[in-house]
C-alpha positions in Angstrom: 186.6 197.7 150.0 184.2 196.5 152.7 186.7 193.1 152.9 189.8 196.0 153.5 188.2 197.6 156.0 187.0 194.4 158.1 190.4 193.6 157.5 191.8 196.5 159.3 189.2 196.7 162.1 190.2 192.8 162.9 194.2 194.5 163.0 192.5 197.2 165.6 191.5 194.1 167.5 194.7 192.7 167.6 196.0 196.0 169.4 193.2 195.4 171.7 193.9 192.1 172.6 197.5 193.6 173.6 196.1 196.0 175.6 194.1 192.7 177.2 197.8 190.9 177.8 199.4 194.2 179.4 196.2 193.9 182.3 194.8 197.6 181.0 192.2 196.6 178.4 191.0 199.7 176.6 190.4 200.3 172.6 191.4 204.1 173.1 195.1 202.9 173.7 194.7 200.0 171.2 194.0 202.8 168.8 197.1 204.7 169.9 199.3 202.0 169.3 197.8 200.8 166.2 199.1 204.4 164.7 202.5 204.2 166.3 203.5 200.9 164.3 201.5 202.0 160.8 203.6 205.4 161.5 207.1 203.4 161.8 205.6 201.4 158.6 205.3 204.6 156.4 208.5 206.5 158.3 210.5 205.9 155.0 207.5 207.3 152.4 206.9 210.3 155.2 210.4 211.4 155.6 211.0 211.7 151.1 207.6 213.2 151.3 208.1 215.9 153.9 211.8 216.7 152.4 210.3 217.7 148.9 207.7 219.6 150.9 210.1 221.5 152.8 212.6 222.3 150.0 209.7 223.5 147.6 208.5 225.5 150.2 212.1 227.2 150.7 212.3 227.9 147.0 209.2 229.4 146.6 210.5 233.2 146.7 212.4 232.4 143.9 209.3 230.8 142.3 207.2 233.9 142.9 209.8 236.1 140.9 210.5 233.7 138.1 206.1 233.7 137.8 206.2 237.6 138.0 209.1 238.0 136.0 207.6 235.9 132.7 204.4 236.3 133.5 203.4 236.7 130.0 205.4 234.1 128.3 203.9 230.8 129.8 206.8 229.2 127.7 209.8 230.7 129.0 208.5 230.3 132.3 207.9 226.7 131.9 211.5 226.9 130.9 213.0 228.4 133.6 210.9 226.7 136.3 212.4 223.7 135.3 215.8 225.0 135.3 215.6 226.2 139.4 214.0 222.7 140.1 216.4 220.8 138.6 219.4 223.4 140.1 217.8 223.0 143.1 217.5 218.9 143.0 214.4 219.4 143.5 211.3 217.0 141.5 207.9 218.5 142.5 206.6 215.1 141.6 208.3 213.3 144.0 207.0 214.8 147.5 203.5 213.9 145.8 203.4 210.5 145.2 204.4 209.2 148.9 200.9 211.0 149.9 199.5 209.3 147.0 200.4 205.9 147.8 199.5 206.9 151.6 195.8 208.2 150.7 194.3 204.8 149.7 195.6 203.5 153.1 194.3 206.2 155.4 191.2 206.5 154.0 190.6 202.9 154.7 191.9 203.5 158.5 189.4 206.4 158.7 186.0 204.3 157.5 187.5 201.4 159.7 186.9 203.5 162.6 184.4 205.6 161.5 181.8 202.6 161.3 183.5 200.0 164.1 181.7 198.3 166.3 183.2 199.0 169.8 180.2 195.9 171.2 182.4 193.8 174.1 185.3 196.0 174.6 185.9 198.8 176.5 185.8 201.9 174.3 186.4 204.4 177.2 189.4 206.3 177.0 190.3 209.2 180.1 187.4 211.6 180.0 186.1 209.7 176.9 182.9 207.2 178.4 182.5 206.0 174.5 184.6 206.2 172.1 182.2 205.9 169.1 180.4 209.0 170.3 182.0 213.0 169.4 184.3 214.3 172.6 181.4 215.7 174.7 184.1 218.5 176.0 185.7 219.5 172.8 189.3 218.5 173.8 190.2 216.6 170.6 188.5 219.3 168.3 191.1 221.3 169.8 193.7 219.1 170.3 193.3 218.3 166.7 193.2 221.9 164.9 196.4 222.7 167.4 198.4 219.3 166.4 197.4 219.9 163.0 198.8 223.7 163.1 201.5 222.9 164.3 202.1 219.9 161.9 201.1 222.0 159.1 203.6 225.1 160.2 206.7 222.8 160.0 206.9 222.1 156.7 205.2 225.6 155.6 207.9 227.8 157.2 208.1 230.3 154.3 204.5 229.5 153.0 202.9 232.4 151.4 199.5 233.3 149.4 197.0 231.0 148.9 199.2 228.1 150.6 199.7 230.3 153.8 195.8 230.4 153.8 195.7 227.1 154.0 198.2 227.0 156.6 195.7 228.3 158.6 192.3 227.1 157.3 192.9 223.7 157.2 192.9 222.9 160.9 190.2 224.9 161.5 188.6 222.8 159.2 189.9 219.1 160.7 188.7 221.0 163.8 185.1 221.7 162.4 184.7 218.0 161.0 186.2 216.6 164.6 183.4 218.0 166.6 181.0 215.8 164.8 183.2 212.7 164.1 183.9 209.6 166.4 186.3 210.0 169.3 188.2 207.1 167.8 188.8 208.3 164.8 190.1 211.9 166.3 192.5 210.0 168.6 193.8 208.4 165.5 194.5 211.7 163.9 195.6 213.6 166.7 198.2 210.9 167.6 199.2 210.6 164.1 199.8 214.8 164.0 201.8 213.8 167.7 204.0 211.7 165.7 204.2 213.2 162.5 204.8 216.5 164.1 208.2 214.2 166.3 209.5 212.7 162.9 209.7 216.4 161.1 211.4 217.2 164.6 213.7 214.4 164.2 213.9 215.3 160.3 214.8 218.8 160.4 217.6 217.7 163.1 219.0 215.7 161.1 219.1 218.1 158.1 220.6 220.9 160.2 223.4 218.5 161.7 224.1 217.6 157.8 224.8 221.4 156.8 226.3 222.4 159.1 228.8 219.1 159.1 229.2 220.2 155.1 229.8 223.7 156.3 232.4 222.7 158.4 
């Protein structure tokens, strides 16, 4: 693992030394474009998983009144949950294992910038005099619990119960972890939320301009 992440801090480096060649050396930037090309690499695993996520989340009315409906008999409900997932085309599996295939990777970006070593370069970034210190203002805490909401409230349109809870609970919680964690790593996940938050954009554009061509 150490050899991954030293592997990964040298790629940050790489982003730095292009912000070197463009005349405005600063890691805060490299950092920022570092997620825009491993967010164009995983475009394809983000757009199947974010599609599954949205269309269990629209049939989950239906889901609630299958559950209360054979609420007794776990086998007929097995049953018949598998009946509207497969009328609906839908294999709760599938918006799963894009996230897990993701996981190993981000959690190797997040101890690559946890722990790195911002010696020789300029780790400034804005109002930011060091980037492997926590935001002294509290922007990014709030910039990250917002981008994160907002992320979050895409894909959990018709969220209800325990998973509305979390629509709300989680960013409070990236929030509560950001105040305490490097300002490097929170640029990483707010720009990452930025991004995500412009592909479901682009996604749910796309999806609308398909039904309504099909309606037509």
């Amino acid at each position: 693992m150490d050899f991954i992440i030293d592997a990964m801090a040298s790629i940050l480096m790489f982003f730095y030394s292009v912000t070197e060649m463009v005349g405005y050396p600063n890691f805060g930037l490299a950092i920022i474009l570092f997620t825009i090309v491993i967010k164009i690499i995983l475009y394809p695993m983000t757009v199947k998983q974010t599609r599954s996520m949205k269309a269990i989340q629209d049939i989950q009315p239906k889901v609630k009144a299958i559950q209360d409906k054979y609420k007794g008999d776990s086998e007929k409900l097995g049953r018949e949950m598998t009946k509207l997932y497969k009328e609906s085309g839908i294999n709760p599996i599938a918006g799963c294992l894009p996230l897990l295939v993701q996981m190993p990777f981000l959690i190797i970006i997040f101890w690559a910038l946890k722990d790195f070593n911002y010696a020789g370069v300029i780790n400034g970034f804005i109002w930011i005099t060091d980037l492997s210190l926590p935001d002294p203002f509290y922007i990014l805490p709030v910039l990250a619990v917002v981008t994160t909401f907002v992320q979050q409230k895409q894909v959990m349109s018709n969220a209800t119960g325990s998973s509305k809870m979390m629509l709300y609970m989680m960013p409070l919680f990236i929030g509560w972890i950001s105040v305490t964690f490097p300002s490097g790593l929170v640029i990483y996940w707010v720009t990452n939320n930025i991004l995500q938050i412009i592909q479901q954009w682009y996604i749910n554009r796309g999806d609308a301009a398909l039904v309504s061509k099909e309606a037509k």
